[in-house]
N, C-alpha and C positions, 0 to 999 in steps of 0.2 A: 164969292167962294161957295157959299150955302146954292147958288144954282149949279155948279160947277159937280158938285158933288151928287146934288140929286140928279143929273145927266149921268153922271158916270153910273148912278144906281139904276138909273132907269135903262141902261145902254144894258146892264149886268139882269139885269129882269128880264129884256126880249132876249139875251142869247138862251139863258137859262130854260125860258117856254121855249124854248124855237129848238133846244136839243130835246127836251122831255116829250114835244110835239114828236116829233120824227121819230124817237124811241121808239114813242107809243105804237105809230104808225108801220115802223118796221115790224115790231114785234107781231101784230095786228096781221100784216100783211100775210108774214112768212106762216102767222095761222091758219090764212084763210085758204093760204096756197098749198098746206098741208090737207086741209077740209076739201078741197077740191081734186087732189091729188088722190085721195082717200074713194071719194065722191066715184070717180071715172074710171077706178081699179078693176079692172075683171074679177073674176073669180074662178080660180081653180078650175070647175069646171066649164066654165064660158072658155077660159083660155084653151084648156082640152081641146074644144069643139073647135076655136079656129084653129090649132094647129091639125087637126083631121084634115079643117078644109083644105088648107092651103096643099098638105099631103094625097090629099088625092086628086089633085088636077097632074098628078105623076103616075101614070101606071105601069111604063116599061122606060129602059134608058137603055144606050147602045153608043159606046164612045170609045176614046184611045185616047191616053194616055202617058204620064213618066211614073213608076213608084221606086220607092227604097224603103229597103228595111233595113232594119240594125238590133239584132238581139243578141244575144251569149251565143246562138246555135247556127246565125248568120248575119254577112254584112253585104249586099249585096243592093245592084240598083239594075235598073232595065225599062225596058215600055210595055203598057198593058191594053189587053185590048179586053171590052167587059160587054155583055149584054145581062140586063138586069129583069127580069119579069115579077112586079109583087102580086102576091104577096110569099110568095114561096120559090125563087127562083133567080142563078147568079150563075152567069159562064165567064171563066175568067182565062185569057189566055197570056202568059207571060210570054216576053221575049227577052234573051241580052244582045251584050254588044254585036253591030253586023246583021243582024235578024236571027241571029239563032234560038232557036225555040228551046226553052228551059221546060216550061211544064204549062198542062192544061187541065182544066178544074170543072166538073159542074156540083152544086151541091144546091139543095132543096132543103127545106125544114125537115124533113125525115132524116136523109142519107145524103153522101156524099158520093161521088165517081174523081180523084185523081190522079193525073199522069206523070210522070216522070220520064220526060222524053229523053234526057241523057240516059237515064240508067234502062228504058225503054219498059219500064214498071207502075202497074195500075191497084192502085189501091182506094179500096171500098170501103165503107165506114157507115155508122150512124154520126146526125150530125151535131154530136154533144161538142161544148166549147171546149172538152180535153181533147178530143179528134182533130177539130177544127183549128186549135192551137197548134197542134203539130206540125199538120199541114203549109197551114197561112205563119207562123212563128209568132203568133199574137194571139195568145188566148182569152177569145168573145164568145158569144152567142150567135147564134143564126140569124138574132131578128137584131144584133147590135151590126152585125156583120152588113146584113142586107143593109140597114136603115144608116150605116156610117159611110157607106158605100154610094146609096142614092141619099141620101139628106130626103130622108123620110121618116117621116115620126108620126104614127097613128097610135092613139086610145081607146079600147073597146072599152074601158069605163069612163067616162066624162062626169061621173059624179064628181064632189071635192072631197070627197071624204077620204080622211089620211094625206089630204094636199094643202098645201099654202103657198099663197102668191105674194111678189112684192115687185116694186118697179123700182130701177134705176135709170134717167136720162132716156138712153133710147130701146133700154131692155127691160122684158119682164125675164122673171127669174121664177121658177115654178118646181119645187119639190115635192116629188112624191115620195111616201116612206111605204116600201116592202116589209114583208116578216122576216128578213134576213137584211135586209139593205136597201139604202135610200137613192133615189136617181134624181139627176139635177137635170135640167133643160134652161137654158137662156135665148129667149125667146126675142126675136126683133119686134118692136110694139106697130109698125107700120105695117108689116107684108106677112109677120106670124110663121118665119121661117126658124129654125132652131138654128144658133150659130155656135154653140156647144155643150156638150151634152156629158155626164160625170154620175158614174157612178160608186157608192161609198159602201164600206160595210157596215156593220152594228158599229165599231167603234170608229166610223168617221173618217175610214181611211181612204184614200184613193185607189180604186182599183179599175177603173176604165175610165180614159178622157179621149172624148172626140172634137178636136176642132175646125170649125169652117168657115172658109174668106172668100174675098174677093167676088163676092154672088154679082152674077147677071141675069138678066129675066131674056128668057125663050120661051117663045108661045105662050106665055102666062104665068112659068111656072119660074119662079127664082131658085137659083141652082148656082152652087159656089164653083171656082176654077180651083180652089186647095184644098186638100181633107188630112190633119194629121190625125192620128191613132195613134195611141198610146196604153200602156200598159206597164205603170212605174214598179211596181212590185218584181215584177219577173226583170224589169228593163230591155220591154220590147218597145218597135218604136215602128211606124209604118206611116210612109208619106207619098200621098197619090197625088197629083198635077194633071188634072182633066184639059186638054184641046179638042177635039173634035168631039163632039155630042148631038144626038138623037135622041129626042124625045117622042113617048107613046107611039112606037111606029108598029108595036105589035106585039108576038110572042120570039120567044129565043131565037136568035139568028144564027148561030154557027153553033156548028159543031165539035164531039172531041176527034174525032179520027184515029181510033185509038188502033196501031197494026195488028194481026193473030199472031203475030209471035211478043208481043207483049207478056209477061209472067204478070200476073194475077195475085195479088195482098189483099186478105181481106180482113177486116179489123174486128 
């Protein structure tokens, strides 16, 4: 009986080490995987500098297109045709149903030129994001306009200061905080591609999301086939589906062709 009993204690002794073992071990591990996790984190501005890099192996784009919009002011869908030149420069040619030509656009960080080929009407502008909104029905910026447009993201500051970085799985996530508003970036930790991109104001709210899928890599440079734009406050909504693309083949390729009997808006 008395061996019977010290078996069963001694059987209750090795399971006991044999859990407090592994505990240890678990606990241990999931440390060290934190410590190394920590260890191999970029920073801020290291992450900066690869997303420059990966952004300038893109200098100009030239593709077509499906987009749709959906705002209060339109609900409309059609095919686009785009030629992109950075760092200052977007030709945009809409089409709807049948090829009929709705309107044609060029705008540059200064100004903007455009057309209204129904109403056969040209309007000129500077290219403030209340201009710009009116226009495209999604009120951005020039450089969010250009850079959601080509999935281009460059940093003339790469320091970290006012940034912090963290990782999850296969994204780094990298906020910058503005004197009015803070911009997010989710960064792919492989190729250092932006796969969306969110900006908040002072109290944290959403006011521009860009999202981007489905990336394939041409000539070096990874570039997604879907780009939604968004704008939830106003409840604009802008969804582009890239086919056909051209990379770095130069400077703007087409034209507006705008006729002399066009009437002339200037803003």
């Amino acid at each position: 009986m008395k061996h019977k009993l010290y078996r069963i204690f001694f059987l209750i002794f090795l399971i006991e080490s044999a859990f407090i073992f592994t505990s240890c071990s678990g606990s241990e591990g999931k440390e060290t995987e934190d410590i190394q996790s920590k260890v191999f984190l970029l920073s801020p501005g290291e992450l900066k500098q690869k997303i420059n890099e990966q952004s300038l192996k893109l200098s100009s784009l030239d593709c077509e297109g499906d987009i749709t919009i959906d705002s209060p002011e339109m609900n409309s869908a059609g095919s686009l045709t785009m030629s992109a030149f950075k760092p200052d420069s977007l030709f945009c040619r809409l089409d709807g149903p049948f090829g009929i030509s709705i309107a044609r656009f060029l705008i540059t960080r200064n100004d903007f030129i455009y057309y209204n080929v129904r109403d056969n009407l040209v309007i000129k502008g500077e290219s403030t994001p209340l201009n710009l909104g009116a226009i495209l029905r999604i009120k951005l910026s020039f450089d969010d306009l250009l850079s959601g447009y080509t999935n281009s993201y460059f940093f003339n500051d790469t320091s970290s200061a006012g940034s912090e970085v963290s990782k999850e799985k296969e994204n780094y996530t990298l906020k910058v905080k503005g004197a009015s508003q803070t911009a997010g970036y989710w960064v792919n930790s492989k190729f250092f591609y932006v796969e969306k991109y969110e900006i908040y104001d002072s109290d944290g709210k959403t006011k521009l999301q860009i999202l981007f899928s489905d990336f394939e890599k041409y000539d070096n440079v990874y570039f997604p086939s879907n780009v939604y734009i968004t704008n939830p406050s106003e409840k604009q909504n802008l969804w582009i589906s890239y086919g056909k693309k051209a990379f770095n083949k130069g400077r703007l390729k087409f034209k507006l062709g705008i006729p002399k009997s066009a009437k002339i808006l200037q803003w």
